[in-house]
Backbone bond lengths (Angstrom), bond angles and torsions (degrees), N, CA, C in turn:
res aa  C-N    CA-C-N  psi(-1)  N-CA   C-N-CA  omega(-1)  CA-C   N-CA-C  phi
1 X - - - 1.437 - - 1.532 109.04 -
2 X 1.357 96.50 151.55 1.981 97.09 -170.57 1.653 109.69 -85.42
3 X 1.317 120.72 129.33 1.301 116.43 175.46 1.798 114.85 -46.35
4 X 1.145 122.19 143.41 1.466 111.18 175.59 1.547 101.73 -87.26
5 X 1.489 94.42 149.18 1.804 117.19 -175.10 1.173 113.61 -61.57
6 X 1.472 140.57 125.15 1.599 148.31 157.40 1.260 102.50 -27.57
7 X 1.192 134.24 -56.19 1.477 154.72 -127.33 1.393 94.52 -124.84
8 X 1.504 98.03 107.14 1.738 121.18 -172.08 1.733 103.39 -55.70
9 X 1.750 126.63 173.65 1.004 112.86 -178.49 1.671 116.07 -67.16
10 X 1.896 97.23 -41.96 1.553 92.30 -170.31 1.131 112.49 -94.87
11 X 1.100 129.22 17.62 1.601 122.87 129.72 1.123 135.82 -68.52
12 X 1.491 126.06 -2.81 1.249 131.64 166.29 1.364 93.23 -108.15
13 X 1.260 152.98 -55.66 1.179 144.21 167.72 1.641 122.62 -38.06
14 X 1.306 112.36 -36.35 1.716 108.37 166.88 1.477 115.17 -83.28
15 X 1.330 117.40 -31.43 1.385 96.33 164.78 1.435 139.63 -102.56
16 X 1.454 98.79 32.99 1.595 107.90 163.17 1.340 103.78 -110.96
17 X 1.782 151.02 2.69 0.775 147.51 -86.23 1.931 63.51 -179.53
18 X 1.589 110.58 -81.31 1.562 102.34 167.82 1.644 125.79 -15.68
19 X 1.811 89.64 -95.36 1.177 113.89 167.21 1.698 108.41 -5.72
20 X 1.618 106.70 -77.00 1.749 102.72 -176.36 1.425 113.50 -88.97
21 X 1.292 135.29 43.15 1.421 157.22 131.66 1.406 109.83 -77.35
22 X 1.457 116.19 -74.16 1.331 129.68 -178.82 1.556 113.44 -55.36
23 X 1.393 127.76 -20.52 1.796 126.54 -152.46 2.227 81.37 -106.07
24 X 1.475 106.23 -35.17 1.576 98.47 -166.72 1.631 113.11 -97.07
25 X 1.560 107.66 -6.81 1.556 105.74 136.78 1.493 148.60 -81.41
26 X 1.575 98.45 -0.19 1.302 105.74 -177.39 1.729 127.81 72.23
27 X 1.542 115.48 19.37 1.042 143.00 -177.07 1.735 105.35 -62.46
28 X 1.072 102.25 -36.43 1.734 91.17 -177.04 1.868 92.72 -142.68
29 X 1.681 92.42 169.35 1.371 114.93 -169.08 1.575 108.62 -43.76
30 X 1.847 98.01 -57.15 1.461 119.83 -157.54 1.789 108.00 -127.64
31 X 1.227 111.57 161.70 1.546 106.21 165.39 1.386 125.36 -64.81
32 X 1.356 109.20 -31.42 1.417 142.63 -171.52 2.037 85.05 -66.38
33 X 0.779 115.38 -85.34 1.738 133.00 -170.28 1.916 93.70 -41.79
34 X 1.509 115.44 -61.58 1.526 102.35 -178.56 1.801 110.38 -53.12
35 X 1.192 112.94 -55.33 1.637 128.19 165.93 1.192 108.14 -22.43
36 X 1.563 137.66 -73.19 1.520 160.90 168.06 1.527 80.99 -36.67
37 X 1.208 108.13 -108.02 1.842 120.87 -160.00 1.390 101.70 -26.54
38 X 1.161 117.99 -86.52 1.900 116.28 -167.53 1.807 115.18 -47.46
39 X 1.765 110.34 -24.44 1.072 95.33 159.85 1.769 146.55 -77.76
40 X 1.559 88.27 -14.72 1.751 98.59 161.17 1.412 120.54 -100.23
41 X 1.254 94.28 1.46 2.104 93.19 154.39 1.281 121.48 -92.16
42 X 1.447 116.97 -8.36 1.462 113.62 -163.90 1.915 89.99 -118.98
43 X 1.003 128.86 8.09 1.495 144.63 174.12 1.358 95.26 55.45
44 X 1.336 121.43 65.86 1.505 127.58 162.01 1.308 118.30 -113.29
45 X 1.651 110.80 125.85 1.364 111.29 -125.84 2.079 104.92 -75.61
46 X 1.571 93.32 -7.54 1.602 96.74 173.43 1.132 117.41 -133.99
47 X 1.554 136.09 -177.78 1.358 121.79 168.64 1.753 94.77 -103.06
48 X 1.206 118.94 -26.44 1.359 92.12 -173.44 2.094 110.60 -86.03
49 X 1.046 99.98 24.62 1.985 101.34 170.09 1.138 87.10 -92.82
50 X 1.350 144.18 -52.29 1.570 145.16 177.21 1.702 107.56 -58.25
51 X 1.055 98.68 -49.17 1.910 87.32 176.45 1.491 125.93 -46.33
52 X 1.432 89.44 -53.99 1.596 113.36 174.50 1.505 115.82 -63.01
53 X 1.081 116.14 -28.55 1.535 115.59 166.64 1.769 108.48 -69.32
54 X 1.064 114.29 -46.82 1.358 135.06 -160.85 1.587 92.43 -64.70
55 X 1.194 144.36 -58.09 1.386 146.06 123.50 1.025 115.21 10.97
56 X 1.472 111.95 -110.78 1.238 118.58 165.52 1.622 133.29 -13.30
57 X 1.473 113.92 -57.22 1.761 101.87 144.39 1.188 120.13 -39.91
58 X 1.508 109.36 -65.20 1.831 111.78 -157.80 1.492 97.91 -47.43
59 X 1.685 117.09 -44.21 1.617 108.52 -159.50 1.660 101.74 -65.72
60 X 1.221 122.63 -55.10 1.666 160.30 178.29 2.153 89.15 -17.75
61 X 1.415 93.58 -64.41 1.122 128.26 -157.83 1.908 111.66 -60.54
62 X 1.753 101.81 -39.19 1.277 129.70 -158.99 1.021 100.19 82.16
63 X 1.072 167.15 -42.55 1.669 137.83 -174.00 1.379 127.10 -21.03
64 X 1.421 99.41 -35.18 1.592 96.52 -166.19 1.844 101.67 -140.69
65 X 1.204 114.74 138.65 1.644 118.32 -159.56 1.628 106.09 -69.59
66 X 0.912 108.98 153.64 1.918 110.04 -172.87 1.394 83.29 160.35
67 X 2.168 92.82 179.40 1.308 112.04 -174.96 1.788 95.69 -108.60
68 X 1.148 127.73 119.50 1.471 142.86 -156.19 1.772 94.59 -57.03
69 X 1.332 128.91 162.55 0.932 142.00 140.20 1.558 129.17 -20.83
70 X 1.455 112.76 -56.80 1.858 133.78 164.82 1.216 101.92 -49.32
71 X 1.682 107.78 -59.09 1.737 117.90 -165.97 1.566 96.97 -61.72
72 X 1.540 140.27 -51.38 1.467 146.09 -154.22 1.911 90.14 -58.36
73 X 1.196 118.60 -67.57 1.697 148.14 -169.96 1.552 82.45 -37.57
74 X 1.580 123.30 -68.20 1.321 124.39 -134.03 1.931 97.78 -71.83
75 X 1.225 91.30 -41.68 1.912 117.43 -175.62 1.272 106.69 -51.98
76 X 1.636 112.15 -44.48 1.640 104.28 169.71 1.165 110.75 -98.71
77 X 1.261 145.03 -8.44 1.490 127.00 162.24 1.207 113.34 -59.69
78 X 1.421 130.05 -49.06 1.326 146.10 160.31 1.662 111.85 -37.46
79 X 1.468 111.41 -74.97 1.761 101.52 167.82 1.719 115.33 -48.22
80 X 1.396 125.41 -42.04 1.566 114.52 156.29 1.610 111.82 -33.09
81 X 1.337 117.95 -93.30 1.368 115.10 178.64 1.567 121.40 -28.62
82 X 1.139 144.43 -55.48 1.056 157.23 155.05 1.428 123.14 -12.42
83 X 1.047 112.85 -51.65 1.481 154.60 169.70 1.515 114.67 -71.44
84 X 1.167 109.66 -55.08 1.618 105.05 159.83 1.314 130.95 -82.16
85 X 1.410 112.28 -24.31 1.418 106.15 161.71 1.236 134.56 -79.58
86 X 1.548 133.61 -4.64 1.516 151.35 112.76 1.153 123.18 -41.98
87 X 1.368 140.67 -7.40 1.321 157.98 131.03 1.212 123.11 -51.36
88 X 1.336 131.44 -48.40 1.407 153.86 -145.64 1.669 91.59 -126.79
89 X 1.608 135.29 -21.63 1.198 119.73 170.32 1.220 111.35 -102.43
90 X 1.573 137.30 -34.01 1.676 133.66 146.87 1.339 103.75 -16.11
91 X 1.623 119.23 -78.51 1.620 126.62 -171.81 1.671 106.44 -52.75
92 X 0.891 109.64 -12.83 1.987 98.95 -176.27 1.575 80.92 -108.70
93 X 1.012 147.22 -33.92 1.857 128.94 -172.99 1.822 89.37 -66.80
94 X 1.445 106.80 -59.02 1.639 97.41 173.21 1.085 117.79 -29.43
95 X 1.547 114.79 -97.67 1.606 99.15 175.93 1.356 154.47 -19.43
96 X 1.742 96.77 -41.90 1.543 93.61 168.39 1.050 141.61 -60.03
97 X 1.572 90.22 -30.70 1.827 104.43 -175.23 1.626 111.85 -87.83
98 X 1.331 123.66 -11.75 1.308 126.94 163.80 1.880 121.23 -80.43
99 X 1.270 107.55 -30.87 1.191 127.56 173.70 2.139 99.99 -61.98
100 X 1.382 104.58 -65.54 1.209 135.39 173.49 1.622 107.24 -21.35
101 X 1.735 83.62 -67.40 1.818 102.28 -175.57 2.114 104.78 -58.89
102 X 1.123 119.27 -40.86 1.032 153.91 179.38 1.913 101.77 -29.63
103 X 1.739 91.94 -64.00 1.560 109.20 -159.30 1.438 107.45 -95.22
104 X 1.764 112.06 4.49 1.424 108.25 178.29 1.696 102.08 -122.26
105 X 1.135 98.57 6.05 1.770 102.59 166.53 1.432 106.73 -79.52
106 X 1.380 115.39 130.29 1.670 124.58 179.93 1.563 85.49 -62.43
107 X 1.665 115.86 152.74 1.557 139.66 146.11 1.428 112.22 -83.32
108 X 1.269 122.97 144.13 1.318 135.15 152.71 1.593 125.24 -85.42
């Protein structure tokens, strides 16, 4: 299970929300430099946890190609299941073959 984030939602939501305020006014050189700056105003303890968010929209968003947020969730719920049903079919090959051994042992 994923640790939950320090960093409330709309605090990560306002400052990616910056970031592409600040990058489509032309406020700083680079994205990288608005990213840096707004992240030591908003006391986030790196610029790249803000990058990666900033991402994470763009992909979220479609802007930018990746497997979406929904798609990430669905991929491991799915590898969960996966995983248990190879769990749950090991234990039935068990059984059978003990059951198996079972019905070809002579009775007295």
């Amino acid at each position: 299970m994923a640790r939950p984030s320090k960093y409330p939602r709309e605090l990560r939501e306002r400052a990616v929300r910056m970031v592409g305020e600040a990058v489509e006014r032309g406020d700083y050189p680079s994205e990288f430099e608005a990213i840096r700056t707004i992240a030591g105003k908003l006391g986030i303890g790196s610029a790249e946890t803000l990058r990666q968010w900033v991402r994470r929209t763009e992909i979220d968003g479609g802007a930018r190609p990746g497997r979406t947020t929904q798609e990430l969730a669905e991929i491991r719920e799915l590898k969960r299941e996966v995983a248990e049903l190879r769990r749950a079919n090991e234990i039935l090959k068990s059984a059978s073959a003990f059951f198996a051994a079972e019905l070809d042992r002579p009775h007295r």
